[in-house]
C-alpha positions as CSV (number, residue, x, y, z in Angstrom):
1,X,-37.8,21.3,-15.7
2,X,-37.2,18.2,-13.5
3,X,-37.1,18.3,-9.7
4,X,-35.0,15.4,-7.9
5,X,-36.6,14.4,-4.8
6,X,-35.0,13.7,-1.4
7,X,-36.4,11.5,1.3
8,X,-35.2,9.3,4.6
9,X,-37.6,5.9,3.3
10,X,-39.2,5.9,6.9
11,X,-42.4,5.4,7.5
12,X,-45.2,7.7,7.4
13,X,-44.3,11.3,5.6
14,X,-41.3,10.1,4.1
15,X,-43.1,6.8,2.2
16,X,-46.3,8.9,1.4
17,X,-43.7,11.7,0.2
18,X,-41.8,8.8,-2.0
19,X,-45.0,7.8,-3.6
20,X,-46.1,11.6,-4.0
21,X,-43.0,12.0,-6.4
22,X,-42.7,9.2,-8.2
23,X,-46.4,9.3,-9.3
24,X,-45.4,12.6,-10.4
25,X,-42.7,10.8,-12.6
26,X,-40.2,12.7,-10.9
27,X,-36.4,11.7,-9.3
28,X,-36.9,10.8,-5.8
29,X,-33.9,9.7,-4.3
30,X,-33.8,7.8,-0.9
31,X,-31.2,8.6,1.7
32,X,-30.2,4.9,3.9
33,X,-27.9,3.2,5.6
34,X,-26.8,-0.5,6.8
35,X,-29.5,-1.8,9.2
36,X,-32.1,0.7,7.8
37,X,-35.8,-1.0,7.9
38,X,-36.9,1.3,4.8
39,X,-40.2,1.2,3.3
40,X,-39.9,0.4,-1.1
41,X,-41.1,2.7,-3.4
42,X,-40.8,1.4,-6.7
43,X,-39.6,4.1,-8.7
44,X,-37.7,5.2,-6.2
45,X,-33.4,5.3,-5.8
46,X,-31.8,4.5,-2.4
47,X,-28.5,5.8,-1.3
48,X,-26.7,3.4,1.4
49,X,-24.3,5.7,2.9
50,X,-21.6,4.5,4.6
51,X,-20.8,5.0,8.1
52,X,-18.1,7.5,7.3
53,X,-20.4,9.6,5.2
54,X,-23.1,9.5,8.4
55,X,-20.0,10.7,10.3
56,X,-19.6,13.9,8.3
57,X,-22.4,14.7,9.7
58,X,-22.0,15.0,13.1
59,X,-21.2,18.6,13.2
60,X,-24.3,19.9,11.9
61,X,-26.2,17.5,14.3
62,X,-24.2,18.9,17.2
63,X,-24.7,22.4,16.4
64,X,-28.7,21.6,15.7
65,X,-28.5,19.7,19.6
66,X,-27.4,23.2,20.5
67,X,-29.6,25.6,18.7
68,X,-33.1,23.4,19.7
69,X,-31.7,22.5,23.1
70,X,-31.8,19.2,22.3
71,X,-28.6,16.9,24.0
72,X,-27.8,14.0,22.2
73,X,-25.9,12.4,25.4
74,X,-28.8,9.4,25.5
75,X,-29.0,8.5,21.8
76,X,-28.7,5.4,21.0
77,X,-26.3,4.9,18.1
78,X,-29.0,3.6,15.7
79,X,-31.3,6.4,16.1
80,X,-28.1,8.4,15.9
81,X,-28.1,7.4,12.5
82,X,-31.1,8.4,11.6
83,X,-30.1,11.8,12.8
84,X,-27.0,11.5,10.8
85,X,-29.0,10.8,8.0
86,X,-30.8,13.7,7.9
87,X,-28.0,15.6,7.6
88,X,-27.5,14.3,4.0
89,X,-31.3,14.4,2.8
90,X,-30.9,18.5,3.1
91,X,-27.3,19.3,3.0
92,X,-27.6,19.6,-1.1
93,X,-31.4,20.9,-1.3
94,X,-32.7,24.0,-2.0
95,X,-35.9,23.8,-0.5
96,X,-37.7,21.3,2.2
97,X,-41.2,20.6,2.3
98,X,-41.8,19.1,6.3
99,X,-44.9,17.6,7.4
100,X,-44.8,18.0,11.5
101,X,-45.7,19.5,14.6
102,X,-44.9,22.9,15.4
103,X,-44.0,23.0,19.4
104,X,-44.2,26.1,21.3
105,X,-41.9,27.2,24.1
106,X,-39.1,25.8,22.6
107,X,-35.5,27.2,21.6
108,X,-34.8,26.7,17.8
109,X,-36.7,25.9,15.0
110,X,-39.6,24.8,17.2
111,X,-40.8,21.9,15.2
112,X,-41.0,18.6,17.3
113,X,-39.0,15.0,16.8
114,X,-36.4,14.5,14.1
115,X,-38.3,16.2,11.9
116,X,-37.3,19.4,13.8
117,X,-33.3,18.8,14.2
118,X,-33.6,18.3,10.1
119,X,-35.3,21.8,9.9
120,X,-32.9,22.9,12.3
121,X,-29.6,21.5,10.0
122,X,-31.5,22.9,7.0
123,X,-31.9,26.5,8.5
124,X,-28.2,26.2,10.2
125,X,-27.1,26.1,6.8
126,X,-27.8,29.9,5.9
127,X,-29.9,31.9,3.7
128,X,-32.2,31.5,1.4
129,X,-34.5,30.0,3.8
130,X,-36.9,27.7,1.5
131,X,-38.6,25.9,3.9
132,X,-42.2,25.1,4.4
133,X,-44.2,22.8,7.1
134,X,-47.2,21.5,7.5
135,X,-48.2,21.8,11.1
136,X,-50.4,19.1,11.6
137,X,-51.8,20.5,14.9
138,X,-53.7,23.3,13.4
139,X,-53.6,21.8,9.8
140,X,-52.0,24.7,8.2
141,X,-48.7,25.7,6.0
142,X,-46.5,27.7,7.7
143,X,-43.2,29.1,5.3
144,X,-39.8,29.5,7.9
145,X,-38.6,33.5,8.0
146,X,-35.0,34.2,7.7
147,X,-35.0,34.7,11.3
148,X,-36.5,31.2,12.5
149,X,-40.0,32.8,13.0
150,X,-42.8,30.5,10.9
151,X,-45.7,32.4,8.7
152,X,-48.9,31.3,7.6
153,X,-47.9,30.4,3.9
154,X,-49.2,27.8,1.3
155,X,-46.2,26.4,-0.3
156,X,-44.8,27.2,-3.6
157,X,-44.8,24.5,-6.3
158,X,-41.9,22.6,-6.0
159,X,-40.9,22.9,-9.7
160,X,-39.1,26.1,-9.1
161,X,-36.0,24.1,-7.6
162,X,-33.7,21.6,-8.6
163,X,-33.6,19.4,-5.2
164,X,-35.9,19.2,-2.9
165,X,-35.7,17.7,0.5
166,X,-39.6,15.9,1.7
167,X,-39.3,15.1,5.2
168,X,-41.8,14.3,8.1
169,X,-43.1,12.7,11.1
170,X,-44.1,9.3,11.1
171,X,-47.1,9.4,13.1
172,X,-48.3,11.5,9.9
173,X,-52.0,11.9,10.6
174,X,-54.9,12.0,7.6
175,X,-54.7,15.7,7.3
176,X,-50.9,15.4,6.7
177,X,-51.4,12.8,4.4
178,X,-53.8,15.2,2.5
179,X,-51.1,18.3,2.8
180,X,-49.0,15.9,0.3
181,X,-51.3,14.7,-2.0
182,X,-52.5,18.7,-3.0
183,X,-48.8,20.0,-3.9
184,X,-49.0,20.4,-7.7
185,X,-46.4,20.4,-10.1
């Protein structure tokens, strides 16, 4: 069975995760926009979306703002789109695999940068909850509960879904880097 892939093309996770899949010689579909300094994977299919698809997704960004605390009043308008952005790499997957940094103290999902308000989108969007992250600060996999909560858990192999979203920080440290490289097929 053939998984499609889902990334952002930034650097750090999301290239290492782009290079993961398609040496896997699987679909790995890349999620863009105009303006968008994305690293090339060859192998790899980029989707330019159009500033009216980014704006379908402000909704779900506003309602992540509000669930992580997060306010979106200073945001630039091209960061803003990478936010936006994110909103379309999980809005059609069935799973996420996230390398990132697991913040305590914190309403929401609790995971730090824009990797966290694309968990948070992902687990606005309801049950099932198939969502694992990497926490690079202990170097461990951590599955997300139903409830928001995050439990030790290795991460299924991805092969059991049709679309799955690969997402990260991209200050992606060498234990991150190694997280991708073990996930089997």
């Amino acid at each position: 069975m053939s998984v499609t892939f889902v990334s952002g093309g930034a650097q750090g996770a999301d290239t290492l995760w782009a290079m993961w899949a398609v040496r896997q010689g699987q679909p790995m579909d890349v999620m863009s926009f105009p303006g968008h300094r994305r690293s090339t994977v060859k192998g790899a299919k980029v989707f330019e979306l159009s500033n009216k698809e980014l704006d379908q997704a402000r909704p779900h960004l506003t309602l992540a703002g509000d669930c992580l605390g997060r306010s979106l009043a200073h945001t630039s308008e091209f960061s803003m789109k990478y936010l936006l952005r994110d909103w379309h790499i999980i809005k059609n997957a069935d799973a996420v695999f996230a390398i990132g940094n697991l913040i305590s103290g914190t309403p929401g999902i609790r995971v730090a940068g824009g990797t966290g308000w694309t968990c948070q989108m992902y687990f606005n969007r309801g049950p099932p909850v198939n969502m694992w992250l990497f926490n690079q600060f202990d170097e461990q996999w951590y599955k997300c509960s139903p409830v928001g909560d995050w439990e030790e858990s290795i991460p299924p192999t991805p092969e059991g879904f049709t679309r799955v979203a690969l997402i990260g920080s991209r200050e992606i440290t060498k234990a991150g880097a190694e997280a991708i490289s073990h996930i089997t097929l």
